[in-house]
N, C-alpha and C positions, 0 to 999 in steps of 0.2 A: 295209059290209054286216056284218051280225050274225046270228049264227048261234045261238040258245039252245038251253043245254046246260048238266043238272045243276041248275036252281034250286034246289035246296037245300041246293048250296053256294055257289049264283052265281058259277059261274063263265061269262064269256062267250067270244064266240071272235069276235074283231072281225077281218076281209078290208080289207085299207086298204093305200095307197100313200103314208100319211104315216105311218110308223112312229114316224121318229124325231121329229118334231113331237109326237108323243101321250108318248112319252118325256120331252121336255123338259118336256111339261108336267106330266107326274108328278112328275117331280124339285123342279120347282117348289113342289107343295104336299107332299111328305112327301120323307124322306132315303130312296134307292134304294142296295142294293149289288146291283154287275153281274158276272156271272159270265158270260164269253167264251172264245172259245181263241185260242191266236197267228196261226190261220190267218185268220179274222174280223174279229182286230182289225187284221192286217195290211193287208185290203182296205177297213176303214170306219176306221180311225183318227182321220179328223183327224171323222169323226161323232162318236164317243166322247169327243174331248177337248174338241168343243164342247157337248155334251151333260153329261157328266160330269166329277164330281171325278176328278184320278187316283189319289186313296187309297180312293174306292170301285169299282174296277175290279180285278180279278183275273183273272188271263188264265192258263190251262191249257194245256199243250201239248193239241195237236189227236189223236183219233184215240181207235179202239175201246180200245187196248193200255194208256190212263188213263184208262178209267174202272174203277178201280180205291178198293179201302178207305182206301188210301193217299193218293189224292189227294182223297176225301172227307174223310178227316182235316186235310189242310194247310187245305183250304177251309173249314172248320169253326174250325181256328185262326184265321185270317186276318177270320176274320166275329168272333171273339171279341178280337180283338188290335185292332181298327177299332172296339168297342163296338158292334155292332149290336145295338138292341131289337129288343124286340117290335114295337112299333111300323110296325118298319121296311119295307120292301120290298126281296125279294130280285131281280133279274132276270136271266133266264136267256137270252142273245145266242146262239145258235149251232144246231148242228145235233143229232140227239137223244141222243149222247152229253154234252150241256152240258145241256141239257135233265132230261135222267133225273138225271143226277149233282148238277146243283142245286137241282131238285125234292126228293131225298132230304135235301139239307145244309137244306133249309126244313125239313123236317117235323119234322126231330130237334131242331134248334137251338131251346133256351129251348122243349122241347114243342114246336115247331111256329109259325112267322112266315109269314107271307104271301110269296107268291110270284106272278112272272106270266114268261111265256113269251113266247121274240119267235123264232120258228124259221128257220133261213138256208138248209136246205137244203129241197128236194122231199121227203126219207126224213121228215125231222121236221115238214113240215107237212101234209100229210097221215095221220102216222101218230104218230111217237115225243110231240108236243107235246099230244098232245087224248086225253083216257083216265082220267088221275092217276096211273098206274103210273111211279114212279120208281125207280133200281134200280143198283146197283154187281156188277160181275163180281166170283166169289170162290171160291178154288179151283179154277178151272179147269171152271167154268160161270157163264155167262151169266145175269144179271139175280137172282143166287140172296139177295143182300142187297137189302134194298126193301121199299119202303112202299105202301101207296093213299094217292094226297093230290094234292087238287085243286090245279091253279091257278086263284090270283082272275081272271085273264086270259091270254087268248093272244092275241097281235098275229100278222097273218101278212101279212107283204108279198110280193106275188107278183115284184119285182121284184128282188127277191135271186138268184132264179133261171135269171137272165142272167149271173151271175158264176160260174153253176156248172158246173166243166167235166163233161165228155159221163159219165163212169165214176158220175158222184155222181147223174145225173138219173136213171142205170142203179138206182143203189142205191135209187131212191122206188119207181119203174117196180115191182120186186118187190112193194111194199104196194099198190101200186095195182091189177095185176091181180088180188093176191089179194083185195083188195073188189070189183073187178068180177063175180070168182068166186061174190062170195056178192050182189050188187045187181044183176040183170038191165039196169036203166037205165047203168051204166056197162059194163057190157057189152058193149052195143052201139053209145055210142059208142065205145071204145076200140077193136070191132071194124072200125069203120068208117074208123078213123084210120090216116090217109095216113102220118102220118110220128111216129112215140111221143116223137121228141124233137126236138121244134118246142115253144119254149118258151111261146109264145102258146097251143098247145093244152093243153099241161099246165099253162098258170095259169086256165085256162076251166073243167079236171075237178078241178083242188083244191077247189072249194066243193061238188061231189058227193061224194068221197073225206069231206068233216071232217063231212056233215050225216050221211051213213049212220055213220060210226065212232061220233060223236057219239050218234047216237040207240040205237046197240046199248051205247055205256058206260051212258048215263044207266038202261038198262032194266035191266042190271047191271054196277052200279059196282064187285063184289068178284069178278068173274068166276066165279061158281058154278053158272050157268047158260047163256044165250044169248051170251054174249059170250065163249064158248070155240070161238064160229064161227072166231072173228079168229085162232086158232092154227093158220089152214088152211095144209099144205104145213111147217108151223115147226119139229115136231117133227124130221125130217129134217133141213129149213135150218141148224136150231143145230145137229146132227153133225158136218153139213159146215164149219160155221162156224168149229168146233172143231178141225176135222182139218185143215184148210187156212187159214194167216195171209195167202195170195192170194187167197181171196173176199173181196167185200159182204156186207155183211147184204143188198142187193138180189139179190145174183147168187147167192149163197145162200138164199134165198127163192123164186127161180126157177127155179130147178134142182130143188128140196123139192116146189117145186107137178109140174114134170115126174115127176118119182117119184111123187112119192102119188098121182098123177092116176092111173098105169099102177098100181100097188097098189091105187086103187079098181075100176081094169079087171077085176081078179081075183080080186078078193074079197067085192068089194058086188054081189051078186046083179040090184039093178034101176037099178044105175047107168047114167047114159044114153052110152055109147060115143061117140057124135057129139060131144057136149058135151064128154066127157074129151078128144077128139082136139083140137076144137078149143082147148078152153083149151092144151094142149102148143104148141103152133102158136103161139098168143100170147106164151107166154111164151119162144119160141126168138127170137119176132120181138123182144121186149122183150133178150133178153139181145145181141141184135145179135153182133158179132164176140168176143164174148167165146169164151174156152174153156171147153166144155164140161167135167163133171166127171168123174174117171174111178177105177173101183174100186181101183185100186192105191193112188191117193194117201187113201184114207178109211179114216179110222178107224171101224167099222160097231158096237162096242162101247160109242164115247160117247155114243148114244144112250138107253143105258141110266142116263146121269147125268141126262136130261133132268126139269125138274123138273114134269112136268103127269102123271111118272109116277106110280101110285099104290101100286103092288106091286113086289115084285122079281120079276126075271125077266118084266117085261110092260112091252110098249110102246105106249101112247096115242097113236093118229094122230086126226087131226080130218082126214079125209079128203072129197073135193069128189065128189058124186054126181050131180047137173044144174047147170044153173046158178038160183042161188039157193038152193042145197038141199047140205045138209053130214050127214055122221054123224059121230060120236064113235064107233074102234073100237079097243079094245085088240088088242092081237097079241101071241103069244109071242116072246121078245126073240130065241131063235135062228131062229126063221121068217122074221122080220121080214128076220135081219142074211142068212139063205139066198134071200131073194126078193129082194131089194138087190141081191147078188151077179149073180143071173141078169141084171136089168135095168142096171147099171152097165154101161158100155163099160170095155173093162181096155186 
């Protein structure tokens, strides 16, 4: 299945249960460098060694805490120590920490080489792998180094997502309600889903999740406009993300959507309550036994690094008002950190 998206970079976004077969046959006609983490290649190794040379293989330790400048740079060496052209193809194995981070070492390397994406987790296929937004943590925020730049391709196999345990499905489940938030059609199936992590359900709603994401990049690829929906609940999410090295990006995300929901309660005039309720509901069901977040442990100040800010002293929420329906609303940053206060459990 193929999903079009972006022709005017062509880039496609192919749904396939031969991954590695369309792999090897890439390899066959052009030289690929792959860039994976030790967790992935742990579980596909002996795919990779029959697939791949092992001097074009580079493997990153796993996890948010590398993706870092620093390991953009080793990766960047390692592609220049290998001689990769132009020519070449870069590919990006893993979940959207691998993804972002190798997306970026293409666009810089020689100007810019070709890249394509093959995403392992539910967070990155649905979400981190389909956009162009590549992006390195720096300073002590999130995504603040980064490029726009397409991949020529994204392979998405949905049977990756039986290797993934229960915390990781948790971590997509965040992007997904927040596109249900703004797509009525997933909505209401995710309202009607019996169980959020039943992996045959969630490889059913990946092809809803990548054609709406899809269709709001390709409408705006620099994020200037309409596709500042997609920062629904984020603004918060990366505070929390920030303040606490024990969340997700999903469980951070879903905690962000319970907050901004009840701040849209409060402050958006014809927001539709029913709708705020229920999206909260969804996403307590989505976050399952996790623990809840609680004001002691939050930093309510880091929000003020967030970069969709525009001003100092003002904080940009892209808050959820019905379903389907978003505002962009600035807030004064100590209002914001006093109305947080209230609604945080201490």
């Amino acid at each position: 299945m193929k999903i079009a998206f972006n022709r005017k970079s062509s880039c496609e976004i192919v749904i396939t249960e031969k991954v590695w077969e369309i792999l090897a046959g890439l390899a066959a006609r052009r030289r690929l460098f792959v860039l994976t983490d030790k967790t992935v290649y742990g579980i596909y190794s002996d795919r990779f060694d029959s697939v791949f040379p092992t001097s074009s293989v580079y493997t990153m330790s796993a996890g948010e805490a590398y993706k870092t400048p620093e390991v953009l740079l080793a990766l960047l060496k390692k592609m220049a120590d290998e001689e990769v052209l132009r020519g070449d193809l870069l590919v990006a194995v893993g979940g959207g920490v691998v993804t972002d981070l190798g997306g970026l070492a293409a666009s810089l390397y020689m100007r810019g080489i070709e890249c394509a994406y093959v995403p392992t987790t539910l967070l990155a296929q649905v979400d981190a792998s389909v956009g162009g937004k590549t992006a390195v943590d720096f300073c002590g925020v999130k995504n603040l180094l980064g490029t726009f730049s397409q991949p020529r391709s994204v392979y998405i196999d949905p049977s990756f997502l039986a290797t993934l345990p229960l915390r990781e499905l948790r971590c997509g489940l965040g992007e997904i309600v927040k596109h249900a938030a703004l797509f009525p059609a997933l909505y209401e199936r995710l309202s009607a889903a019996s169980d959020f992590y039943d992996v045959g359900f969630l490889g059913e709603i990946v092809p809803l999740n990548l054609a709406f994401k899809a269709q709001i990049a390709e409408k705006d690829p620099m994020e200037t406009g309409i596709r500042k929906c997609l920062n629904l609940g984020h603004t918060t999410a990366h505070m929390l993300e920030l303040s606490s090295s024990d969340l997700s990006h999903g469980e951070a995300v879903l905690n962000g959507l319970i907050l901004e929901a009840e701040i849209a309660k409060r402050t958006v005039k014809d927001a539709d309550v029913a709708f705020l309720c229920s999206l909260q509901s969804l996403c307590r069901r989505a976050l399952g036994d996790a623990e809840p977040v609680k004001g002691e442990t939050i930093d309510l100040s880091l929000a003020r690094l967030d970069k969709k800010n525009v001003r100092r002293g003002e904080i940009v929420l892209t808050l959820p008002v019905r379903c389907g329906e978003y505002r962009i609303v600035p807030m004064d940053a100590r209002g914001y950190e006093d109305m947080l206060k209230e609604i945080l459990p201490s």
